[in-house]
MARDODO-347916 format. One line per 5 residues: their letters; for each residue z, y, x of N, C-alpha, C, CB. Coordinates in pm, whole numbers. Each point is the difference from the previous one (the first is absolute). Glycine has a CB too. Example, Ala and Ser with C-alpha at 12.3 -4.5 7.8 and 13.67 -1.06 7.14 Angstrom:
2
AS) 780 -569 1319 0 119 -89 0 120 90 125 -117 -189 ~ -197 222 154 6 119 82 73 109 -77 -215 -63 118 $
//
This chain:
90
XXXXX) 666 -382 -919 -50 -36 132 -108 96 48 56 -237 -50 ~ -124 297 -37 -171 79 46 88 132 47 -246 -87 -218 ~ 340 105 168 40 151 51 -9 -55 183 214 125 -257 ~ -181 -195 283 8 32 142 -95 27 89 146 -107 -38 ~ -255 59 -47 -163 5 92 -43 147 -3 -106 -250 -83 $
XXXXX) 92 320 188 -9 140 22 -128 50 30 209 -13 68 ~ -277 126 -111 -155 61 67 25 -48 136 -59 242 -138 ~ -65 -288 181 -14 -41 131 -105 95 50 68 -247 -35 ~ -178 272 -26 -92 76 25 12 180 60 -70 -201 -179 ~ -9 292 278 27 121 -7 147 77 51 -172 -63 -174 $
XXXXX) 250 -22 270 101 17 38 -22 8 183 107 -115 -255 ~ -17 203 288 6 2 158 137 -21 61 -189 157 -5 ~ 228 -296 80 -85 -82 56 -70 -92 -78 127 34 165 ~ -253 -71 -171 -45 -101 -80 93 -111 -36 -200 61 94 ~ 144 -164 -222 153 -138 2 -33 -53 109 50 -95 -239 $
XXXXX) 99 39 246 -9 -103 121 -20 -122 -74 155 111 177 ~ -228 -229 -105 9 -128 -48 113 -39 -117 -92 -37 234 ~ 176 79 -181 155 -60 -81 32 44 -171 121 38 269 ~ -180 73 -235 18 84 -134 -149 -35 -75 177 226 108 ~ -277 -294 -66 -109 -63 -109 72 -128 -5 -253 111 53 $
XXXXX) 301 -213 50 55 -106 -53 94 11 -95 -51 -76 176 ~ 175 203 -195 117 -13 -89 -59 28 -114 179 58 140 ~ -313 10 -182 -78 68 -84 -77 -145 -81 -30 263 173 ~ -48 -385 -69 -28 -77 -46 118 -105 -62 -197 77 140 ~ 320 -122 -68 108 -114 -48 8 73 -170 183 -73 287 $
XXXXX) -145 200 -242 69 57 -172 -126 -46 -95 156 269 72 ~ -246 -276 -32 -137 9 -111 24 -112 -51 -190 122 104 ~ 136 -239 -19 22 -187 -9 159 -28 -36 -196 -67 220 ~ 293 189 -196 87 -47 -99 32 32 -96 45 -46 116 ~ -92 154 -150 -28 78 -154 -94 -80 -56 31 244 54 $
XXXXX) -160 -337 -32 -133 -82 -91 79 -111 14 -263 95 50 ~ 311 -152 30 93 -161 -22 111 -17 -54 -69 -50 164 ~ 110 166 -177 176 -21 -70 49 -32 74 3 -59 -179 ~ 15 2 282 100 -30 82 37 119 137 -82 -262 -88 ~ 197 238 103 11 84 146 19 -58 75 64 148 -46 $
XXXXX) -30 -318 47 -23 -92 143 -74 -115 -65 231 56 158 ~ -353 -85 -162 -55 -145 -86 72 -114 72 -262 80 -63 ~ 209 -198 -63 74 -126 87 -81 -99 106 140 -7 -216 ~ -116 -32 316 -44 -79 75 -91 -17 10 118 -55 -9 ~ -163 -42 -161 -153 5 -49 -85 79 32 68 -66 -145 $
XXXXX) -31 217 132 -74 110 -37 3 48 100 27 31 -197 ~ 55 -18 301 44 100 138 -98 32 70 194 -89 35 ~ -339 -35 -2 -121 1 83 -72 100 -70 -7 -238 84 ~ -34 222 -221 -102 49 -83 77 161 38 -87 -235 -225 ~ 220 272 158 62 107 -23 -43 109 157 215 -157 -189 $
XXXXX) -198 76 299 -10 62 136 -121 31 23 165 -107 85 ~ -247 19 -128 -185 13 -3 5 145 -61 -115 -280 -65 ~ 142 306 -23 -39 91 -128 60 108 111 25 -135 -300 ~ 64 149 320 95 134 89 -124 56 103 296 -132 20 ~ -322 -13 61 -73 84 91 -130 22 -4 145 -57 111 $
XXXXX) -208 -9 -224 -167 18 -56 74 175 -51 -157 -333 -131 ~ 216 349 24 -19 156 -48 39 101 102 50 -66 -231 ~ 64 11 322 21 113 85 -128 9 101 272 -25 -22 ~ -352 -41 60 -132 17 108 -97 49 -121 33 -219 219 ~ -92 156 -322 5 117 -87 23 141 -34 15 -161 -9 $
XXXXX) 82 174 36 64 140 -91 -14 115 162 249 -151 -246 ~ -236 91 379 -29 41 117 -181 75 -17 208 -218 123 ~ -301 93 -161 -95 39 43 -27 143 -141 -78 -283 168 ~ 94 272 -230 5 76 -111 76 181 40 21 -285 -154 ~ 57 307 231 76 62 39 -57 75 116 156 -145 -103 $
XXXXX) -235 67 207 -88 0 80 -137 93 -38 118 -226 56 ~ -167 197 -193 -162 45 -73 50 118 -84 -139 -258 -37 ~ 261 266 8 22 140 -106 -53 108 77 223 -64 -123 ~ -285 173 66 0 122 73 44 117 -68 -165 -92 115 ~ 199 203 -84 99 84 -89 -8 164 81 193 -248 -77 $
XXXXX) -235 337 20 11 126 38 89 58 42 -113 0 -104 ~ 243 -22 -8 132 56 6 52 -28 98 28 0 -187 ~ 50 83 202 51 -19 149 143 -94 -24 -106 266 110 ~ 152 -343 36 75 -119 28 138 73 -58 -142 -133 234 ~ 213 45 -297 118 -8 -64 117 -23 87 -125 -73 -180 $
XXXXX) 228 156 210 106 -31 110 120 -104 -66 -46 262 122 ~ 71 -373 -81 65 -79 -49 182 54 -16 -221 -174 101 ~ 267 247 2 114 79 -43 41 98 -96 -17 -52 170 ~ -104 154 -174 -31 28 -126 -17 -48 -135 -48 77 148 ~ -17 -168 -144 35 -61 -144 110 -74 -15 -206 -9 -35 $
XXXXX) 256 -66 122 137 -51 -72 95 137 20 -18 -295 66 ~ 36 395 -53 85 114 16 -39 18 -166 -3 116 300 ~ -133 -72 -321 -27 50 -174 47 -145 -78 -257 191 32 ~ 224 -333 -14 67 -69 -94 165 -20 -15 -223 -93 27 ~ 223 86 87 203 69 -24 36 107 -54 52 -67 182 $
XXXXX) -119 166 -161 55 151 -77 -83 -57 -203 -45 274 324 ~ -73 -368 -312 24 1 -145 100 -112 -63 -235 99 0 ~ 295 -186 88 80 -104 -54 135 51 -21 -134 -169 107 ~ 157 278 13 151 91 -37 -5 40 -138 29 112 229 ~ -160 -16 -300 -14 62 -77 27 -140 -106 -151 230 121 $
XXXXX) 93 -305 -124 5 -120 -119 119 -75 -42 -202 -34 78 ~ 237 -25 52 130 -29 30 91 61 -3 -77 -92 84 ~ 121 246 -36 121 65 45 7 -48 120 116 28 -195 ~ -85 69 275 68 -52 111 113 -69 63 -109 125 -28 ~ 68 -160 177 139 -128 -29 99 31 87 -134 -208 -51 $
//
């Protein structure tokens, strides 16, 4: 499940909302074990999503960083050319 949560930080265009929320669900569902809790749990589980993702926002917000902004086409272009290499191509 954690593979999916991606650097958010140092990228141009900055994340959008969506991509700290998909960043927070994977987390709370990687620490709960579950990938849909039950009923019981669904309030608490949704709490948790959007406490870390406003969290993980303001955090994202305070980083500061010299290096210069990361082009998001660019890197998935280099992680495909290393997954060809790993994988073979398809």
């Amino acid at each position: 499940m954690c593979r999916n949560i991606r650097t958010l930080h140092n990228y141009e265009p900055h994340a959008t909302s969506e991509e700290v929320h998909a960043a927070a669900l994977q987390y709370v569902r990687k620490i709960s074990g579950s990938t849909r809790p039950s009923k019981a749990n669904e309030e608490a589980f949704e709490r948790a999503v959007h406490e870390i993702a406003h969290v993980t926002q303001h955090l994202l917000e305070s980083l500061v960083t010299h290096a210069p902004a990361k082009d998001r086409d660019e890197e998935a272009a280099k992680a495909k050319a290393r997954a060809a290499v790993r994988f073979g191509a398809a």
